[in-house]
C-alpha positions in Angstrom: 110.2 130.5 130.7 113.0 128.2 132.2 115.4 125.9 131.7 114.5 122.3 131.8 117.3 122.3 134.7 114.9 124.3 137.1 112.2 122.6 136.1 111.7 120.8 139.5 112.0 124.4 141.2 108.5 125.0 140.1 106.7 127.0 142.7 103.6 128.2 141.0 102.0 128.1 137.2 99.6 130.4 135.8 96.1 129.0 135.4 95.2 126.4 132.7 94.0 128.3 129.5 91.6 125.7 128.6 90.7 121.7 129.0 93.3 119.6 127.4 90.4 118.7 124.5 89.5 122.4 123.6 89.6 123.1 120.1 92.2 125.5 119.1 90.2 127.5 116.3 92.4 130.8 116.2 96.1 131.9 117.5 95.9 131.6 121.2 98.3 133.2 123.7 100.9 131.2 125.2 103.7 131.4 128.0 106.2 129.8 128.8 106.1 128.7 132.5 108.7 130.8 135.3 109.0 129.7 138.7 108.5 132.9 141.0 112.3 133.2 141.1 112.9 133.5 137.3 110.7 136.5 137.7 112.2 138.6 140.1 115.2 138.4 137.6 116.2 139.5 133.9 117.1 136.0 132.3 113.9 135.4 131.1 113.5 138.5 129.1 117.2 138.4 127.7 116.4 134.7 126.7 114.5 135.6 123.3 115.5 139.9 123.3 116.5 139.7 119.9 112.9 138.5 117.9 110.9 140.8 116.8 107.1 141.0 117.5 104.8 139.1 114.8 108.1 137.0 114.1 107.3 133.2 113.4 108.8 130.6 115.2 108.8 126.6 114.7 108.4 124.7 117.9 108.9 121.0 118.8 107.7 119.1 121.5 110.7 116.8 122.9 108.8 116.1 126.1 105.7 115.8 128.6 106.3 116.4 132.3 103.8 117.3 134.6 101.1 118.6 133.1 103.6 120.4 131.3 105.0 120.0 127.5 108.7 120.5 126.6 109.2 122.4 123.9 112.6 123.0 122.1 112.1 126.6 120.4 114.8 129.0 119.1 117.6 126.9 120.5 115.9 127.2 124.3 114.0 124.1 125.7 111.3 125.6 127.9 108.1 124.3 129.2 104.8 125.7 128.4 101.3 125.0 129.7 99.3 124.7 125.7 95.7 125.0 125.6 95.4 121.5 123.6 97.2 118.3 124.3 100.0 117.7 122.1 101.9 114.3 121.8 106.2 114.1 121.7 107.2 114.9 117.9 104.4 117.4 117.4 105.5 120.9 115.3 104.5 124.1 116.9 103.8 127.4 115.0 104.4 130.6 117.6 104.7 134.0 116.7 106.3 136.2 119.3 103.8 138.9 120.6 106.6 140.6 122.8 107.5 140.7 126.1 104.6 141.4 128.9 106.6 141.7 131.3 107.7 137.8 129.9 108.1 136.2 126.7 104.5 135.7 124.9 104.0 133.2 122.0 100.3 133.0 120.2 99.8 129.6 118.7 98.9 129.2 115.9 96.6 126.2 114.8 97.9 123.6 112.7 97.2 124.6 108.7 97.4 120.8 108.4 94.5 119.4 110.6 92.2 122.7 111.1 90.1 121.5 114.5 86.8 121.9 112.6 88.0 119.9 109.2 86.7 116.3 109.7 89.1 113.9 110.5 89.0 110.5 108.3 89.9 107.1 109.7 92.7 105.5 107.3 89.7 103.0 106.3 87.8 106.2 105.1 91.0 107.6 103.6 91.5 104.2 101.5 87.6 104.0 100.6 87.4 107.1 99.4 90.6 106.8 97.4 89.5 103.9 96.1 86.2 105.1 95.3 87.8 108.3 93.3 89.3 105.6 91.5 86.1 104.5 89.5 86.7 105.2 85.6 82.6 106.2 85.3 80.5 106.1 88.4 77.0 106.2 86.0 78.6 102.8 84.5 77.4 99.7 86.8 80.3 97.7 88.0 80.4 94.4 85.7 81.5 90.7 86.7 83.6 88.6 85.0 84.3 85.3 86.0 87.8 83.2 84.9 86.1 81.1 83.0 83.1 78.8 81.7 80.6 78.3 84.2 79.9 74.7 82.7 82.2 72.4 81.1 79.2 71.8 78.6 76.5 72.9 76.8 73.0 71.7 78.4 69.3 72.0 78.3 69.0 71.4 81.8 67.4 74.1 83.1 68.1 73.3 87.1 71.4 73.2 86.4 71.7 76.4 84.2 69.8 78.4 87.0 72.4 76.2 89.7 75.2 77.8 87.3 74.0 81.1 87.5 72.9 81.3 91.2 76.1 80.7 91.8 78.2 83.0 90.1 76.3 86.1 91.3 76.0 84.7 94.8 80.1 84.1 95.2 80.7 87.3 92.6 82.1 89.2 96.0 80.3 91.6 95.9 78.0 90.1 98.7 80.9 88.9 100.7 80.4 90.7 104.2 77.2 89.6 103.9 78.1 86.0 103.5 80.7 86.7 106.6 78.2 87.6 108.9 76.0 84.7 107.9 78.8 81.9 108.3 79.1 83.6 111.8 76.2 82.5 112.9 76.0 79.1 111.1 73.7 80.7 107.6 76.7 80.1 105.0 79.6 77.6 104.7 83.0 77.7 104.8 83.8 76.3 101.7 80.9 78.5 99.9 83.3 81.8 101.4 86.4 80.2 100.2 85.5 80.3 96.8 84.4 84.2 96.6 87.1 85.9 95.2 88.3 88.0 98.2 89.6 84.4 99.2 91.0 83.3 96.0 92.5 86.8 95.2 93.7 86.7 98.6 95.7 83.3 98.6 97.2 83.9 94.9 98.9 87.7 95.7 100.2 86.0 98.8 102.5 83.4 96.9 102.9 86.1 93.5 106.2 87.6 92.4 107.0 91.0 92.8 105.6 92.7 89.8 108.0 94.5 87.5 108.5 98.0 88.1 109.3 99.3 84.3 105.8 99.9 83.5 102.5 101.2 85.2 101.2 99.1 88.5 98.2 97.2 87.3 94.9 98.0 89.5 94.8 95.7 92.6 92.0 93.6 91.8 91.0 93.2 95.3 90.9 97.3 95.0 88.9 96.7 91.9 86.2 94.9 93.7 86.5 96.6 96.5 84.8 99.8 93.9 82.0 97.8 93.0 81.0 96.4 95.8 80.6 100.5 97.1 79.1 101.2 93.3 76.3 98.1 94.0 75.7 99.8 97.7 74.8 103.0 95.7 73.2 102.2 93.1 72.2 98.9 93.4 72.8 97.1 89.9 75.6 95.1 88.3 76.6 93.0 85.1 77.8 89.8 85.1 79.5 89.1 81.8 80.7 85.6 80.7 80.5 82.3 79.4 77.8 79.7 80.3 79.9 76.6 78.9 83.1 77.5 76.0 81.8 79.3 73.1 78.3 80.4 74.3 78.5 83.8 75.7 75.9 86.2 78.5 75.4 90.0 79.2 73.3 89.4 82.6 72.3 93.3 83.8 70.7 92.9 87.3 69.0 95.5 88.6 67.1 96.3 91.8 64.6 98.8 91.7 63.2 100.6 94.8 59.8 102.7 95.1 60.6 106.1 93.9 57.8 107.5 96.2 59.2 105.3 99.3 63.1 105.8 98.8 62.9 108.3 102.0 62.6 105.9 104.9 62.6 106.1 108.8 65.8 105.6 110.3 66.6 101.2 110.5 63.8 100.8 107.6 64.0 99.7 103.7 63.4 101.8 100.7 60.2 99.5 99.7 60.9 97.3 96.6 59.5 98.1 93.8 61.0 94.5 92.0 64.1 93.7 89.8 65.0 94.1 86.4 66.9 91.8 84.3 68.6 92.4 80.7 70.2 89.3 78.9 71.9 89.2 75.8 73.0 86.2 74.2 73.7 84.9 70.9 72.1 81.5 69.9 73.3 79.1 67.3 69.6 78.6 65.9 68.0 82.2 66.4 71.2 84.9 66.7 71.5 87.4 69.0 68.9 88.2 71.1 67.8 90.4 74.1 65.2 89.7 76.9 63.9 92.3 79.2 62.0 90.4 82.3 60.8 92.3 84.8 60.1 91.1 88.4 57.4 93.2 90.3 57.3 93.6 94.0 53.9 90.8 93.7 56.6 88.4 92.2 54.9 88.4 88.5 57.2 88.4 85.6 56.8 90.3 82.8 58.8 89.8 79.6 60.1 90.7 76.2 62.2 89.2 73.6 63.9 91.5 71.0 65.8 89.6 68.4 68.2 90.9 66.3 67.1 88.9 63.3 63.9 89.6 62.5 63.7 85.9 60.7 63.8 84.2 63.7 61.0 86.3 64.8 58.3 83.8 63.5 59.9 80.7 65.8 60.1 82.9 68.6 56.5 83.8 68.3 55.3 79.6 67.3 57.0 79.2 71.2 55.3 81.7 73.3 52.6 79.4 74.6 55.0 76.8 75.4 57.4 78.8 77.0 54.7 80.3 79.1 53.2 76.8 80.3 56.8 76.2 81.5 56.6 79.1 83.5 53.7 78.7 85.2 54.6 75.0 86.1 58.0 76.4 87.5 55.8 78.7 89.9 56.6 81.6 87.9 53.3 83.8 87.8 53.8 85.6 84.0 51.9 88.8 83.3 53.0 89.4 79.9 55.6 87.6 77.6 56.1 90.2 73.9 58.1 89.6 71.4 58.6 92.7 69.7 60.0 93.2 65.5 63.1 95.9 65.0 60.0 98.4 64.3 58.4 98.5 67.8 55.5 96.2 67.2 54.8 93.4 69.2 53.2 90.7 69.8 51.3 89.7 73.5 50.9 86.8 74.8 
């Protein structure tokens, strides 16, 4: 131990107690560092006489000189050779273990950062505060546009499907996707501008503080932020909305994977096993009704139409040849098409 006015008097130090990167997993003896002057005399010993062994002591690093850290400790600065690095600011925990024949501190690690606790980036700290965030995790994330996706009802089908494609596509939740495709030249521009981490983005920037007398609303950025983590899990999602004013959809989208190939080889895919889809609408001329199509991993749909009302179940059925002609001239292969009454009968195409 010394004075940081000696501290150019060094002669000698006692060998390093470990690299500067060794992890600190229990107390560890240290000393503070006395030329060979300091030694031959009583100053040293007189400088911390009065603690008692086991006593705890808070240390601060003020300095790094040397090889050397700086440590302000019981109203002494002496230096100390540590057996970890530590940075100017840092808080020590010492107990004195008595003189032998000098001063001897173990330190102790820190109860804040144990050396074997992982360490979190503050990207991993916001994702997984985010993600703790999530009011049901076994509910999938649903999207909701701002409003109509057509100013008017149609019967075009092209422009439906346009309609459609487009509000999953620019939902967000594919948007690093979309990033790294506009990098190399796959995706526009414009198409990125309208997803809504661009359109959330630009509209916070030029928004009022929001009042403080009541409880922050969820960052919506936040919000999608979730989902897009929910879809990686578990990938599946519903887009909820309107397709022109007045005529709402429930669209659940589903991918499933091969339960028997989920386990892959490191850089492969889980092999597809196809997609399901779930809409629900509610039709001026036949009420509400559900359709389950299913998309196998050949690309044949299969399909099922549960209405609500089982009078309308007589139209649906007088249609099923028609509708199925239209899908085979759109290219759409169709295993099956059911419609099926409230009591679980059906009836196949």
């Amino acid at each position: 131990m010394f004075p940081v006015q000696v501290l150019a008097r060094i002669l000698d130090v006692p060998p390093k107690l470990g690299g500067p990167d060794a992890p600190l997993t229990g107390p560890s003896a240290v000393q503070p560092v006395a030329s060979s002057t300091q030694r031959d005399g009583a100053a040293p010993r007189a400088a911390f006489e009065h603690l008692n062994v086991g006593q705890r002591l808070i240390g601060k690093v003020v300095a790094l000189e040397k090889g050397l850290t700086l440590v302000e400790l019981d109203g002494q600065t002496v230096a100390m050779r540590l057996p970890r690095q530590a940075a100017v600011g840092d808080s020590l925990t010492l107990r004195f273990a008595g003189h032998v024949p000098q001063a001897v501190f173990m330190l102790e690690p820190s109860t804040a950062a144990p050396a074997d606790a992982p360490r979190l980036s503050q990207t991993a700290r916001l994702l997984s505060d985010i993600l703790q965030q999530v009011p049901d995790r076994n509910t999938p994330p649903t999207v909701a546009p701002p409003g109509p996706l057509l100013a008017r009802p149609t019967t075009q089908v092209g422009e439906l499907a346009l309609a459609l494609r487009t509000a999953l596509v620019r939902s967000g939740l594919f948007y690093e996707s979309h990033l790294a495709n506009w990098a190399v030249g796959l995706d526009s521009l414009d198409g990125l501008m309208e997803e809504p981490q661009n359109r959330l983005g630009a509209a916070q920037a030029p928004a009022p503080p929001a009042a403080t007398d009541g409880a922050r609303p969820p960052n919506p950025l936040h919000v999608l932020l979730s989902q897009q983590l929910q879809v990686l899990e578990t990938p599946q999602f519903i887009w909820r909305g309107e397709l022109w004013p007045g005529q709402s959809l429930e669209w659940l989208l589903r991918h499933d994977v091969d339960p028997e190939r989920q386990g892959t080889p490191a850089g492969g895919e889980a092999a597809s096993a196809g997609w399901t889809s779930q809409l629900k609408l509610n039709l001026p001329a036949l009420g509400e009704v559900t359709a389950h199509i299913r998309l196998d991993a050949a690309g044949a749909f299969s399909i099922r139409v549960l209405p609500a009302n089982p009078d309308t179940e007589p139209l649906l059925r007088q249609h099923q040849g028609e509708f199925a002609a239209q899908m085979a001239a759109a290219g759409c292969p169709l295993q099956s098409l059911t419609v099926e009454r409230d009591h679980g009968e059906a009836a196949d195409v």
